[in-house]
Gaussian input, Z-matrix of N, CA and C with variables (Angstrom, degrees):
# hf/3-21g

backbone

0 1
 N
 C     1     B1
 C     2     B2     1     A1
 N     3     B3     2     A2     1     D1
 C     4     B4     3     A3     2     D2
 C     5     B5     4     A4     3     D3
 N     6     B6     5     A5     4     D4
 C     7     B7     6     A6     5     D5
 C     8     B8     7     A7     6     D6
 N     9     B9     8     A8     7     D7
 C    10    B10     9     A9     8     D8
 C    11    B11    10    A10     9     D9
 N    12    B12    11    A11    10    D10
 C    13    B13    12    A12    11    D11
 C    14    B14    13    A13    12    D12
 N    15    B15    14    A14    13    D13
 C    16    B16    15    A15    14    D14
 C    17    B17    16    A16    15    D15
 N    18    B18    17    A17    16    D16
 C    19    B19    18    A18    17    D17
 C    20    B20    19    A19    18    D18
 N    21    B21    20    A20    19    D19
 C    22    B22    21    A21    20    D20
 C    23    B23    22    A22    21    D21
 N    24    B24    23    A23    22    D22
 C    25    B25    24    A24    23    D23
 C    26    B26    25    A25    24    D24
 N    27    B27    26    A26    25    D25
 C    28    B28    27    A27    26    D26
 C    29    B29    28    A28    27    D27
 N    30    B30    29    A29    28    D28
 C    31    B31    30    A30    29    D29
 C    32    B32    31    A31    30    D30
 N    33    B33    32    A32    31    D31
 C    34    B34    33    A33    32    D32
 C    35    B35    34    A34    33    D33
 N    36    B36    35    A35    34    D34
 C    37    B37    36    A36    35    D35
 C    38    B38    37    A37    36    D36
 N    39    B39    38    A38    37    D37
 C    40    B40    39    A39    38    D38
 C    41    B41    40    A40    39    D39
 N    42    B42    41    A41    40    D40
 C    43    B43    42    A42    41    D41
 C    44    B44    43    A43    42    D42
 N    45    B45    44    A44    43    D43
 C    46    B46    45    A45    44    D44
 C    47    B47    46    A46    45    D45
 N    48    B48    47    A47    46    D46
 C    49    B49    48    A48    47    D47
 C    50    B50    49    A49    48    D48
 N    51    B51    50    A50    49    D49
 C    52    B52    51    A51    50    D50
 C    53    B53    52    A52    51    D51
 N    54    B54    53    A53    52    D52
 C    55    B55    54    A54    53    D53
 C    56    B56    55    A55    54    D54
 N    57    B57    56    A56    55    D55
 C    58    B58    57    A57    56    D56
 C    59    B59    58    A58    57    D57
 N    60    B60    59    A59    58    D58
 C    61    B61    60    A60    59    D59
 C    62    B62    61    A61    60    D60
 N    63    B63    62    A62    61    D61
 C    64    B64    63    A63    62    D62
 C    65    B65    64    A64    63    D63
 N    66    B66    65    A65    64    D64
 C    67    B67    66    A66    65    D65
 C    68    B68    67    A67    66    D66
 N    69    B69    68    A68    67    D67
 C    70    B70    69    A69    68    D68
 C    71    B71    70    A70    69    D69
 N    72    B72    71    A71    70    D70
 C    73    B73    72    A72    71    D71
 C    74    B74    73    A73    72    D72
 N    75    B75    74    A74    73    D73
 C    76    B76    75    A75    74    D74
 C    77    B77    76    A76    75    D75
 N    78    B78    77    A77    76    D76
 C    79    B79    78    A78    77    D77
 C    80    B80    79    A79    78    D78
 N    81    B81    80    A80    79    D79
 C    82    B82    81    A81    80    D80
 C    83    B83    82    A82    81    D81
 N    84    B84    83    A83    82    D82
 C    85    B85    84    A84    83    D83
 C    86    B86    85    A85    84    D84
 N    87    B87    86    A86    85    D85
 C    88    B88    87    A87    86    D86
 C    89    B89    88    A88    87    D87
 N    90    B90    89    A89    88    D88
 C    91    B91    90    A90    89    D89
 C    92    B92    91    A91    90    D90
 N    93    B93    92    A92    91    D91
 C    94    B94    93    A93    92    D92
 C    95    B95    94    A94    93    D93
 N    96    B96    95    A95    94    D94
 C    97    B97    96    A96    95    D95
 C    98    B98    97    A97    96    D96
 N    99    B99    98    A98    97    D97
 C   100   B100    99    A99    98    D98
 C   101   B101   100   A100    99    D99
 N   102   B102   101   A101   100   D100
 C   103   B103   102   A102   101   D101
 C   104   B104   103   A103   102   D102
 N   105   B105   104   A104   103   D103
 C   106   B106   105   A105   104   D104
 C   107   B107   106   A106   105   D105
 N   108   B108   107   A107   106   D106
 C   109   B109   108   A108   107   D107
 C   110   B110   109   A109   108   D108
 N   111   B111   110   A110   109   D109
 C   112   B112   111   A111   110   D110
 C   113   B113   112   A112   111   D111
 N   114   B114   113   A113   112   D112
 C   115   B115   114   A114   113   D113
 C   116   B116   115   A115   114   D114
 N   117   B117   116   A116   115   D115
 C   118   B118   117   A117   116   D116
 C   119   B119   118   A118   117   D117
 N   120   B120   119   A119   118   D118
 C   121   B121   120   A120   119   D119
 C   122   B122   121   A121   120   D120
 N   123   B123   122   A122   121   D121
 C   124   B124   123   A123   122   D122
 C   125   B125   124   A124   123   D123
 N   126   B126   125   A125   124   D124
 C   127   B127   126   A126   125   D125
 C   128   B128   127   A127   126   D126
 N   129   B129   128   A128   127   D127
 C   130   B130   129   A129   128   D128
 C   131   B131   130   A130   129   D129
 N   132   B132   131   A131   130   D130
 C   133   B133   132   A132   131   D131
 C   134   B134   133   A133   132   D132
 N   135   B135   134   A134   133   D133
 C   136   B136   135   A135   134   D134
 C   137   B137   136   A136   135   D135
 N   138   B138   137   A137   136   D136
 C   139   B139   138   A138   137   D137
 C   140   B140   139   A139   138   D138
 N   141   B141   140   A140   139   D139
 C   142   B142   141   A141   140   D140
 C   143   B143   142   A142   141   D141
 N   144   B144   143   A143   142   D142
 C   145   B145   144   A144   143   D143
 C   146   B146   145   A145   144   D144
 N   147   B147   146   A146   145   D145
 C   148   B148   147   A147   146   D146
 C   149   B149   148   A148   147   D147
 N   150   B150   149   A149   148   D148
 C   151   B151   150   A150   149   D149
 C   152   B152   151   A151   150   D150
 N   153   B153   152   A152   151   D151
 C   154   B154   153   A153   152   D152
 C   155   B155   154   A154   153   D153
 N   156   B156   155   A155   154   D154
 C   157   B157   156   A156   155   D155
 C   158   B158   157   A157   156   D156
 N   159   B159   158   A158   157   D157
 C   160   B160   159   A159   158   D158
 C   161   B161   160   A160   159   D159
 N   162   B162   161   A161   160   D160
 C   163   B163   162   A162   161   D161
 C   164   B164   163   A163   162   D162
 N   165   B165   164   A164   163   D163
 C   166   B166   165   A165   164   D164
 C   167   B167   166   A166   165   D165
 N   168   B168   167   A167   166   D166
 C   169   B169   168   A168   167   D167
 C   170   B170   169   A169   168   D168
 N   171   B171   170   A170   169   D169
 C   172   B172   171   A171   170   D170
 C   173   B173   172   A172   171   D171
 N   174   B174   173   A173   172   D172
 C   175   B175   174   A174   173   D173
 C   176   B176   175   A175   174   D174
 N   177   B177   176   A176   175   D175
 C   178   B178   177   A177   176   D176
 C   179   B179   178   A178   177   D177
 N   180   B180   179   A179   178   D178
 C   181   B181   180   A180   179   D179
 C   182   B182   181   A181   180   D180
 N   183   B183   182   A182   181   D181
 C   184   B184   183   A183   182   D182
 C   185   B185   184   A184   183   D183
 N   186   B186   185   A185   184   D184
 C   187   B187   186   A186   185   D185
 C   188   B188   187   A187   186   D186
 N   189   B189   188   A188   187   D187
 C   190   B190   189   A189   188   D188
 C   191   B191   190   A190   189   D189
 N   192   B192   191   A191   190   D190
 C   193   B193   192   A192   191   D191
 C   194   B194   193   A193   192   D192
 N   195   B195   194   A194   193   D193
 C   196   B196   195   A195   194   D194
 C   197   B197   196   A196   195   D195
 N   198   B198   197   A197   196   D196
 C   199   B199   198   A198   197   D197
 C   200   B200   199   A199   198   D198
 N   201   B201   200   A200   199   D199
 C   202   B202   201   A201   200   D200
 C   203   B203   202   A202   201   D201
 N   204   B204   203   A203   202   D202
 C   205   B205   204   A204   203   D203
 C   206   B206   205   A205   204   D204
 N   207   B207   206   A206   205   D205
 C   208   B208   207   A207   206   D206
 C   209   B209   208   A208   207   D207
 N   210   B210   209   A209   208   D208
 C   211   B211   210   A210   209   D209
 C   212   B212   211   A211   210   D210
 N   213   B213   212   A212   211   D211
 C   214   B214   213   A213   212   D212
 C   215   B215   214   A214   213   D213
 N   216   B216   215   A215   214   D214
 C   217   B217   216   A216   215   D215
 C   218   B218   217   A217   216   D216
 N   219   B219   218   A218   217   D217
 C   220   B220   219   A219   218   D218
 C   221   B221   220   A220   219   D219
 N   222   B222   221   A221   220   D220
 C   223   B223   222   A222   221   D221
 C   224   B224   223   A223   222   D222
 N   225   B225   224   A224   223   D223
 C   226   B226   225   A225   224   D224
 C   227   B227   226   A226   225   D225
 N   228   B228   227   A227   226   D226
 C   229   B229   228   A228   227   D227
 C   230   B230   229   A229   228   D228
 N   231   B231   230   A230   229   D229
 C   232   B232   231   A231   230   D230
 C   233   B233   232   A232   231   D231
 N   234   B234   233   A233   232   D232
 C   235   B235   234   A234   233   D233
 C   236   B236   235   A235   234   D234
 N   237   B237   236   A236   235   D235
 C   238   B238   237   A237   236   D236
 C   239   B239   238   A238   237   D237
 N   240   B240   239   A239   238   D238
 C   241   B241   240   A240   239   D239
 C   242   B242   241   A241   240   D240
 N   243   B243   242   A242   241   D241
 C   244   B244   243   A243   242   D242
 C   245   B245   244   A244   243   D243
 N   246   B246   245   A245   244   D244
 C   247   B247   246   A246   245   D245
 C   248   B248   247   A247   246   D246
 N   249   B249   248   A248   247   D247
 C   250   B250   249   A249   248   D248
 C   251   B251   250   A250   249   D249
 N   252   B252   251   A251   250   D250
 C   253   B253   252   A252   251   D251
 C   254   B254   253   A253   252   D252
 N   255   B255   254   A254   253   D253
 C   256   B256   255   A255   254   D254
 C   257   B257   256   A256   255   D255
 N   258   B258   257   A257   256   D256
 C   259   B259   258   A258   257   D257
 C   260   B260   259   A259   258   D258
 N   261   B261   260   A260   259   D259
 C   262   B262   261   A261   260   D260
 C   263   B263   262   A262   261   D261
 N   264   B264   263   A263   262   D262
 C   265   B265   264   A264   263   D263
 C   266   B266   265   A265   264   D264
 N   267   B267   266   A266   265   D265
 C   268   B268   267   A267   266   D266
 C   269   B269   268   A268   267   D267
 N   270   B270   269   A269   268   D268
 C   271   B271   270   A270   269   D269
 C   272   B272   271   A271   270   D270
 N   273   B273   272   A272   271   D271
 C   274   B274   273   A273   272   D272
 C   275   B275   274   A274   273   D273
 N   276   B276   275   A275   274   D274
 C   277   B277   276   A276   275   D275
 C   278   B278   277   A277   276   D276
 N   279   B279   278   A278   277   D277
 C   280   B280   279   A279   278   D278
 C   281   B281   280   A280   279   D279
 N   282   B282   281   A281   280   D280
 C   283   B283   282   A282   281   D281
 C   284   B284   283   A283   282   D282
 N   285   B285   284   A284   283   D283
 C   286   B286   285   A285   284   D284
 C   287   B287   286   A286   285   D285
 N   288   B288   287   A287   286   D286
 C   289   B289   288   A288   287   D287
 C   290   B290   289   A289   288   D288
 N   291   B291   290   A290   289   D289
 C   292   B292   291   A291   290   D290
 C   293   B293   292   A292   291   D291
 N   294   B294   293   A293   292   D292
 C   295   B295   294   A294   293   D293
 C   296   B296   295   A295   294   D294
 N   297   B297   296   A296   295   D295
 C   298   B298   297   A297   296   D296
 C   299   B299   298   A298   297   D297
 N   300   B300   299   A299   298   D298
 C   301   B301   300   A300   299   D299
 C   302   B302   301   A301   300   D300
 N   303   B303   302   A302   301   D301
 C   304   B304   303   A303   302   D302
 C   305   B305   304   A304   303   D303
 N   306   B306   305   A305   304   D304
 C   307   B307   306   A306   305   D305
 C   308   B308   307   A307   306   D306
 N   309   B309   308   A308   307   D307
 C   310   B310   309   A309   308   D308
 C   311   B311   310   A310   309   D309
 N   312   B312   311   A311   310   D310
 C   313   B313   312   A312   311   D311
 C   314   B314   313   A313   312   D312
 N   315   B315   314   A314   313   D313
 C   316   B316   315   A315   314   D314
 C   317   B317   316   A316   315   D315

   B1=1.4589
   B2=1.5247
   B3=1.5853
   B4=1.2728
   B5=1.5308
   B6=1.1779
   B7=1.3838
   B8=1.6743
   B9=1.2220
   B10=1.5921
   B11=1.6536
   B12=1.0928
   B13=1.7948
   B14=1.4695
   B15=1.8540
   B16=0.9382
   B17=1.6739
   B18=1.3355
   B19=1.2017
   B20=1.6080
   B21=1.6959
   B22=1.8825
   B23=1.1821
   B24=1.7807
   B25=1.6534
   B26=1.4562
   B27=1.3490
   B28=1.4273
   B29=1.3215
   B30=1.5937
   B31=1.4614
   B32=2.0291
   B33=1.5018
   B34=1.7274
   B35=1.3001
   B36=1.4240
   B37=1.7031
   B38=1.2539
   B39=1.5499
   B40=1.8244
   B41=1.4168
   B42=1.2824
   B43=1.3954
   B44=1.5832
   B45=1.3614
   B46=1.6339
   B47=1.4698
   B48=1.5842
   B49=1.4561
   B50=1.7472
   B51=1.4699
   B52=1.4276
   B53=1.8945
   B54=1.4390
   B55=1.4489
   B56=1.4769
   B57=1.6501
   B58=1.3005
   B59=1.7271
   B60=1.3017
   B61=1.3517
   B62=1.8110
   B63=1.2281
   B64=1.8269
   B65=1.5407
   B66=1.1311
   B67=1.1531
   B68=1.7498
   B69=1.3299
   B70=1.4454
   B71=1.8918
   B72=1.6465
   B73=1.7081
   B74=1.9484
   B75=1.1791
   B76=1.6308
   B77=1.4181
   B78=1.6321
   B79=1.5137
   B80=2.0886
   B81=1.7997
   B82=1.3655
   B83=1.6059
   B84=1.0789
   B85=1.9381
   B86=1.4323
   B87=1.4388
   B88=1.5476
   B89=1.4588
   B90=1.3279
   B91=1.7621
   B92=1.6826
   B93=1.3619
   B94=1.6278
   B95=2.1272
   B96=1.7039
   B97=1.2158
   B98=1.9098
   B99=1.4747
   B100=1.0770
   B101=1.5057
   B102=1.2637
   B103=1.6176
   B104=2.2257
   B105=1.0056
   B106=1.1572
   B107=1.8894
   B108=1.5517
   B109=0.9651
   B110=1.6880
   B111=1.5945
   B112=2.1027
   B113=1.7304
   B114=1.1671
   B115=1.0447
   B116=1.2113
   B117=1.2310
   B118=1.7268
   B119=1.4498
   B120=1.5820
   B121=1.3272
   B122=2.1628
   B123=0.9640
   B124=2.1448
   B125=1.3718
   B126=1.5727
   B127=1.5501
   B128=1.2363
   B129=1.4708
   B130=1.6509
   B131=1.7292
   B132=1.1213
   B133=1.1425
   B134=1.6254
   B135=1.5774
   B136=1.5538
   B137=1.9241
   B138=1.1528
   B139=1.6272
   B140=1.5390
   B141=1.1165
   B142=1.6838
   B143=1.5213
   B144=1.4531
   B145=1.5055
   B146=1.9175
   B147=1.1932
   B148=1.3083
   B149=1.5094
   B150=1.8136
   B151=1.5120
   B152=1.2785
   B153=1.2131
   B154=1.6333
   B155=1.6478
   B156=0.9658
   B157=1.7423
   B158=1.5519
   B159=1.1994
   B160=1.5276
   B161=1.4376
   B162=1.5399
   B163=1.1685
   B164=1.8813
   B165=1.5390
   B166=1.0839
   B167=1.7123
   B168=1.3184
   B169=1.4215
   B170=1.4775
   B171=1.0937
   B172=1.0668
   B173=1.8839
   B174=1.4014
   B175=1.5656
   B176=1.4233
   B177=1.4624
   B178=1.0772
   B179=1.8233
   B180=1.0351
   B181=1.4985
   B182=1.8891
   B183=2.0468
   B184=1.7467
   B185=1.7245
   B186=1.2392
   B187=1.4076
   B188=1.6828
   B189=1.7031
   B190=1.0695
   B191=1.6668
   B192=1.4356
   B193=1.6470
   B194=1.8309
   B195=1.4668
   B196=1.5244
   B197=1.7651
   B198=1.5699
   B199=0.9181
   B200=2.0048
   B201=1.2849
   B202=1.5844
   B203=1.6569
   B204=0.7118
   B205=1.7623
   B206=1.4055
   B207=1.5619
   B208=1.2696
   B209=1.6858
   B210=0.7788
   B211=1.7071
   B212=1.6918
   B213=1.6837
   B214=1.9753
   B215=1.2676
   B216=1.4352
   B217=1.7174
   B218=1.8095
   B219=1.6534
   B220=1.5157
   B221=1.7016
   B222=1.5426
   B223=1.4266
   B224=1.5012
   B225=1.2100
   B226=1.7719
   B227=1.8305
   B228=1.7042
   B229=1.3322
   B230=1.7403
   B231=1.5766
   B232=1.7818
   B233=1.9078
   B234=1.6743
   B235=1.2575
   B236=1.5191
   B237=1.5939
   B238=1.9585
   B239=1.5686
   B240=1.3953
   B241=1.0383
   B242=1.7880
   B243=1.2038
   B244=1.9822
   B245=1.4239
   B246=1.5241
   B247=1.5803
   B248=1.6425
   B249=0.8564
   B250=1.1979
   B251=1.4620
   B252=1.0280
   B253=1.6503
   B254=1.2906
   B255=1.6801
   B256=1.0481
   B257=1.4837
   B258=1.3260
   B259=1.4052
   B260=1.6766
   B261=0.9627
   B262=1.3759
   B263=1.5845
   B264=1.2040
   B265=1.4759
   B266=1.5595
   B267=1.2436
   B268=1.6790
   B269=1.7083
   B270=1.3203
   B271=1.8509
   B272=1.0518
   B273=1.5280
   B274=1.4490
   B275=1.9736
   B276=1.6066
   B277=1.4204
   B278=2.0192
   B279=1.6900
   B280=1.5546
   B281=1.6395
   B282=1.5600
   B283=1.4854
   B284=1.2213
   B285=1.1221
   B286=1.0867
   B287=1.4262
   B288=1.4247
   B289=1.4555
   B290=1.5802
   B291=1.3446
   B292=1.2098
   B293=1.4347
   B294=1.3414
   B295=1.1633
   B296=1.4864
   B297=0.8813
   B298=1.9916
   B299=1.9371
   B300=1.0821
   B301=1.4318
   B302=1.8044
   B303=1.3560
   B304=1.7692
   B305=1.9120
   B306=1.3427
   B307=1.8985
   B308=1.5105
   B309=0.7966
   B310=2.2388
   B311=1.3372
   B312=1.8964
   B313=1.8829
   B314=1.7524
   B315=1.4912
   B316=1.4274
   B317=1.4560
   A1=107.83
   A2=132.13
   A3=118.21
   A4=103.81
   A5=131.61
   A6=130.06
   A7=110.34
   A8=108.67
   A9=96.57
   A10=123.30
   A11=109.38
   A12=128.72
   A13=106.24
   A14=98.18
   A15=125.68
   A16=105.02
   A17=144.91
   A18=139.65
   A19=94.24
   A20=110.72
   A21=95.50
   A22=120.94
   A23=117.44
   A24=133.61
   A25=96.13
   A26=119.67
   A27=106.66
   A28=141.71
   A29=94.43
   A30=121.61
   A31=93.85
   A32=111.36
   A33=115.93
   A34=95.89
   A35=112.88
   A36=125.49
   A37=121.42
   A38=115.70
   A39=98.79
   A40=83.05
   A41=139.97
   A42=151.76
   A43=105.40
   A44=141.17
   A45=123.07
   A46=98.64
   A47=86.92
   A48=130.27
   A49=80.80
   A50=121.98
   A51=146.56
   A52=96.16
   A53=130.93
   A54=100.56
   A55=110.56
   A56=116.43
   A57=109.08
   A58=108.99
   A59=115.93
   A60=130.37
   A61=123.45
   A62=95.24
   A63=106.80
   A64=107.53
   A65=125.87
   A66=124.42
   A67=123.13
   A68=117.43
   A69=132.35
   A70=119.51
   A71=91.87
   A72=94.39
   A73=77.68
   A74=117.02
   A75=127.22
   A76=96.60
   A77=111.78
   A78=126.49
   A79=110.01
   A80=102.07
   A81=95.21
   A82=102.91
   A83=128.13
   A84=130.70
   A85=106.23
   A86=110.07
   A87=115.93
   A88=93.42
   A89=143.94
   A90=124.79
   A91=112.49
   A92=110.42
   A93=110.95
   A94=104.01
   A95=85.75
   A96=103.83
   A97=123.17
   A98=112.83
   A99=120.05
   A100=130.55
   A101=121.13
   A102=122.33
   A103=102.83
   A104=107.95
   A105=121.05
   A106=100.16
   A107=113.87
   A108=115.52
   A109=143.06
   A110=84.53
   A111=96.75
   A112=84.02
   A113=160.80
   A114=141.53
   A115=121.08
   A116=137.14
   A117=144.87
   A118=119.20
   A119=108.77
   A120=107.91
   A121=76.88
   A122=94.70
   A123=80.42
   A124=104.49
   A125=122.41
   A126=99.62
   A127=127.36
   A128=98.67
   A129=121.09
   A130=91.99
   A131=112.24
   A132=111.59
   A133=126.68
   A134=96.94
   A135=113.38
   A136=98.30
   A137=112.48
   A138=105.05
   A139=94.15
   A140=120.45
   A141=150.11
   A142=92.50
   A143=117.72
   A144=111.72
   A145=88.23
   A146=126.72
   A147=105.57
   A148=123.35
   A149=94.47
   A150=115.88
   A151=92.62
   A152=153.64
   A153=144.42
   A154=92.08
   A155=130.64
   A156=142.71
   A157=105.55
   A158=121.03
   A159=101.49
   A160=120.37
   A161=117.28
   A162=120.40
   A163=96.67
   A164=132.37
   A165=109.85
   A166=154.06
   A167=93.04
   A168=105.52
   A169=108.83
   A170=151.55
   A171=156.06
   A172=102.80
   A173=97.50
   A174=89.02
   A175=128.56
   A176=114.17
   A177=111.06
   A178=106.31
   A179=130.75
   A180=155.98
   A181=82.65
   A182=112.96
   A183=103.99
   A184=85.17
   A185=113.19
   A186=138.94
   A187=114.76
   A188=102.96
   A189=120.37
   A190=120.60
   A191=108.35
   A192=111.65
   A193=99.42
   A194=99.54
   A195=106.48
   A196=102.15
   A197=117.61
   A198=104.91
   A199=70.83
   A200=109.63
   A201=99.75
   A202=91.27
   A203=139.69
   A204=121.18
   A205=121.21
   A206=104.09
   A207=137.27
   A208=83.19
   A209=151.36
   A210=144.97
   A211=91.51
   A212=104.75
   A213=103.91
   A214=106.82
   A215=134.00
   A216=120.07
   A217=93.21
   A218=128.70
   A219=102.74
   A220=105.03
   A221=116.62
   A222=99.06
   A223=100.80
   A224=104.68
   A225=112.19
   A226=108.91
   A227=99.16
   A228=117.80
   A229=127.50
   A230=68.44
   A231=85.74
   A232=118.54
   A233=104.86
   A234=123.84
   A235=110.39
   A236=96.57
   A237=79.75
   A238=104.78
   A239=133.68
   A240=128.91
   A241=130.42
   A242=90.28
   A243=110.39
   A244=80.74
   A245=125.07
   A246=165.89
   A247=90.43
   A248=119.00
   A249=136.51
   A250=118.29
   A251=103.25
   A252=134.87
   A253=99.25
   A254=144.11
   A255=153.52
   A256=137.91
   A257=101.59
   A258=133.48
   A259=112.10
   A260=105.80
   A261=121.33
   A262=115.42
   A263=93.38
   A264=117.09
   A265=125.98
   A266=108.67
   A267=120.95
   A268=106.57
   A269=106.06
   A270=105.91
   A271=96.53
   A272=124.27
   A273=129.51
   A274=123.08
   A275=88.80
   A276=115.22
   A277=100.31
   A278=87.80
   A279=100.05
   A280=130.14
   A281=96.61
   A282=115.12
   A283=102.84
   A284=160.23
   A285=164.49
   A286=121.75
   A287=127.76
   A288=139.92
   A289=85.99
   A290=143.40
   A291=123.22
   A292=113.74
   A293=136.01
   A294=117.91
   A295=112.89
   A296=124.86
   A297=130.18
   A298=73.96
   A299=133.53
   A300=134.23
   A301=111.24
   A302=91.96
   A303=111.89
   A304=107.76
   A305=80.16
   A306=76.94
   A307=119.40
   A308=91.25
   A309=113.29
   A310=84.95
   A311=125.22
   A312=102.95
   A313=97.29
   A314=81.34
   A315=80.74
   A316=106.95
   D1=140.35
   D2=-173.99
   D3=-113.95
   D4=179.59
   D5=-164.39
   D6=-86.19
   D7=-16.19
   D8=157.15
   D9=-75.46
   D10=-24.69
   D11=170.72
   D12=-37.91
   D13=-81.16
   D14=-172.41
   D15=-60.78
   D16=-43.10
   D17=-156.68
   D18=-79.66
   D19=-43.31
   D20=177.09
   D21=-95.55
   D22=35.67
   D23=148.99
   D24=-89.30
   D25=-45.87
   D26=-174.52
   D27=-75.74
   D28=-13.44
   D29=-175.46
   D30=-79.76
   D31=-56.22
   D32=-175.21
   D33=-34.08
   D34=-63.29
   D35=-154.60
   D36=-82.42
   D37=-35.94
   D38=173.87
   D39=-135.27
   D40=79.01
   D41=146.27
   D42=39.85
   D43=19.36
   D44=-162.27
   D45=-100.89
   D46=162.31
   D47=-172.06
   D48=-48.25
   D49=163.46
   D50=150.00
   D51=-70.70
   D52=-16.07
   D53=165.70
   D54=-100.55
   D55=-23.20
   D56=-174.91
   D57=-82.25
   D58=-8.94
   D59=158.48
   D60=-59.86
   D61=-40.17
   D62=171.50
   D63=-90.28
   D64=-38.94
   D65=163.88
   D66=-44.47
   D67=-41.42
   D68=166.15
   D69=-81.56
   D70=3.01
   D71=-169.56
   D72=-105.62
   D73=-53.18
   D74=-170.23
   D75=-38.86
   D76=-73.04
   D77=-153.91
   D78=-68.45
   D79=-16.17
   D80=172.92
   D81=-105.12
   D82=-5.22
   D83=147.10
   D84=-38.67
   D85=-66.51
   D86=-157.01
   D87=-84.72
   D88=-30.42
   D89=163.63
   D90=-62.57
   D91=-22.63
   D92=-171.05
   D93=-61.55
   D94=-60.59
   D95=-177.84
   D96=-57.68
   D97=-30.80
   D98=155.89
   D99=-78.04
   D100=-25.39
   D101=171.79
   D102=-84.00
   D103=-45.13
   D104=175.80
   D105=-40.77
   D106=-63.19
   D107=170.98
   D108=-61.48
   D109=-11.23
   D110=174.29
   D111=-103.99
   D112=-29.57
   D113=170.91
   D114=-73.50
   D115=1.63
   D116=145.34
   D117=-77.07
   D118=-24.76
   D119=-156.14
   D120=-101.26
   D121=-30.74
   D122=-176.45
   D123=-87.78
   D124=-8.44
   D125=160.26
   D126=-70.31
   D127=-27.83
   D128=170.47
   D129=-40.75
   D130=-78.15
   D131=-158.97
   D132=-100.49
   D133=27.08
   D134=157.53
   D135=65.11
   D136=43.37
   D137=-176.28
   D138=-117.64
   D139=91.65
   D140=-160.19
   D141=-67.65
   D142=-38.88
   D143=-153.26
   D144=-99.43
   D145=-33.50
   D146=164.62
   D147=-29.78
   D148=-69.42
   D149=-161.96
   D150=-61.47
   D151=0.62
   D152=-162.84
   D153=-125.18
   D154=-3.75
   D155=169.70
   D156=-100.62
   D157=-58.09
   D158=176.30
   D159=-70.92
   D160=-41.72
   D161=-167.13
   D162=-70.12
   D163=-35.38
   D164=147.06
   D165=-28.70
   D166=-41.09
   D167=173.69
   D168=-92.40
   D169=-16.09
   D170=-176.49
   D171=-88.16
   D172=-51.44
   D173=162.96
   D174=-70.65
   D175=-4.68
   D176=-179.92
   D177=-99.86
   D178=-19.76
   D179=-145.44
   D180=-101.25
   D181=-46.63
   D182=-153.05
   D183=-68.97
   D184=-43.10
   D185=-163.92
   D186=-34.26
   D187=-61.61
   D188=-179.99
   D189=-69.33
   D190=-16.05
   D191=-178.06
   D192=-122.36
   D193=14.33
   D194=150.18
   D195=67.77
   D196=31.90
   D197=-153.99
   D198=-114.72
   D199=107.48
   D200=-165.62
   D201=-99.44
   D202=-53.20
   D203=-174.42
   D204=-4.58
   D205=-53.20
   D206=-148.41
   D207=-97.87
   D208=-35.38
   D209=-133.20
   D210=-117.14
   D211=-33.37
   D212=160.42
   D213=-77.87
   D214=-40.38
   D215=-164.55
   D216=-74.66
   D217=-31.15
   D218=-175.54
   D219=-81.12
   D220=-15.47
   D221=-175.16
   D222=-68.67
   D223=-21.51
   D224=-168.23
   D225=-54.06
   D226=-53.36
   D227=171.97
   D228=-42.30
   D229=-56.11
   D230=-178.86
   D231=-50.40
   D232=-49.02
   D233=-175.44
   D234=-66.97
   D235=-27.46
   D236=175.06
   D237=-100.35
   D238=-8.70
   D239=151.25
   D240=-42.62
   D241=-41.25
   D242=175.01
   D243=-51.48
   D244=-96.61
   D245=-161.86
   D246=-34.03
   D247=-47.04
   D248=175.60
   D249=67.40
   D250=69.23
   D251=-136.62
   D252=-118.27
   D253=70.98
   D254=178.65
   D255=-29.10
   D256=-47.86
   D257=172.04
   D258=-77.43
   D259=-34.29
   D260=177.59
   D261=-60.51
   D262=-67.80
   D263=154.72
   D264=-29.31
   D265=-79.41
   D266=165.53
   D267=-40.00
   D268=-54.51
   D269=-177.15
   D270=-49.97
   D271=-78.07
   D272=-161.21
   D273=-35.09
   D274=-46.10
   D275=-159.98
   D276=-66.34
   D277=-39.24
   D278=173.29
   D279=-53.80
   D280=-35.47
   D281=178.09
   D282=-78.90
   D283=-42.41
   D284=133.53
   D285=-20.75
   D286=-27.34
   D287=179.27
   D288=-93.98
   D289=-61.19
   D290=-164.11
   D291=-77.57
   D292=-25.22
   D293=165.36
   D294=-62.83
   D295=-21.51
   D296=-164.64
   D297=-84.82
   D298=-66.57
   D299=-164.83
   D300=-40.67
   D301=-56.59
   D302=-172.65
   D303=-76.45
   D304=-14.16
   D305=-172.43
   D306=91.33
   D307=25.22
   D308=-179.58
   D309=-73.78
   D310=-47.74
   D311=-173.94
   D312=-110.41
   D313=160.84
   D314=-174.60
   D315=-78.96

């Protein structure tokens, strides 16, 4: 999805400006890239209920700016986090590193 996409989903649904629209695309970039990064660092260290806290908020964060791809790959996270399902985890977490790589997030 590219940021004009997403800015006239956000504009239909809660009426905002195209800057207060990028402004909410910027500030959930820099939570993506920071939760993304405590959920690598607690697989490291197997802390299940972290990774089921960020990948929560991140699904809740893709959710709210309607960016749903992203709001199934963290519920995805989240659910093998419960299960506590390691591998699961790493896959998921991976798909998520290459779209952030390729430019899949903004």
């Amino acid at each position: 999805m590219t940021k004009d996409e997403l800015c006239e989903k956000l504009f239909l649904k809660y009426g905002l400006t195209k800057e207060e629209a990028l402004d909410i695309i910027k500030e959930y970039s820099q939570l993506f890239v920071q939760k993304l990064e405590e959920i690598k660092n607690s697989l490291y260290m197997l802390d299940y209920g972290q990774i089921k806290n960020c990948a929560h908020s991140l699904k809740g964060a893709s959710a709210n700016i309607m960016y749903d791809e992203l709001a199934v790959l963290f519920s995805d996270i989240e659910k093998a986090a419960v299960s506590q399902n390691e591998e699961g985890v790493a896959e998921l977490l991976h798909r998520a590193e290459i779209l952030q790589k390729t430019g899949g997030i903004l």
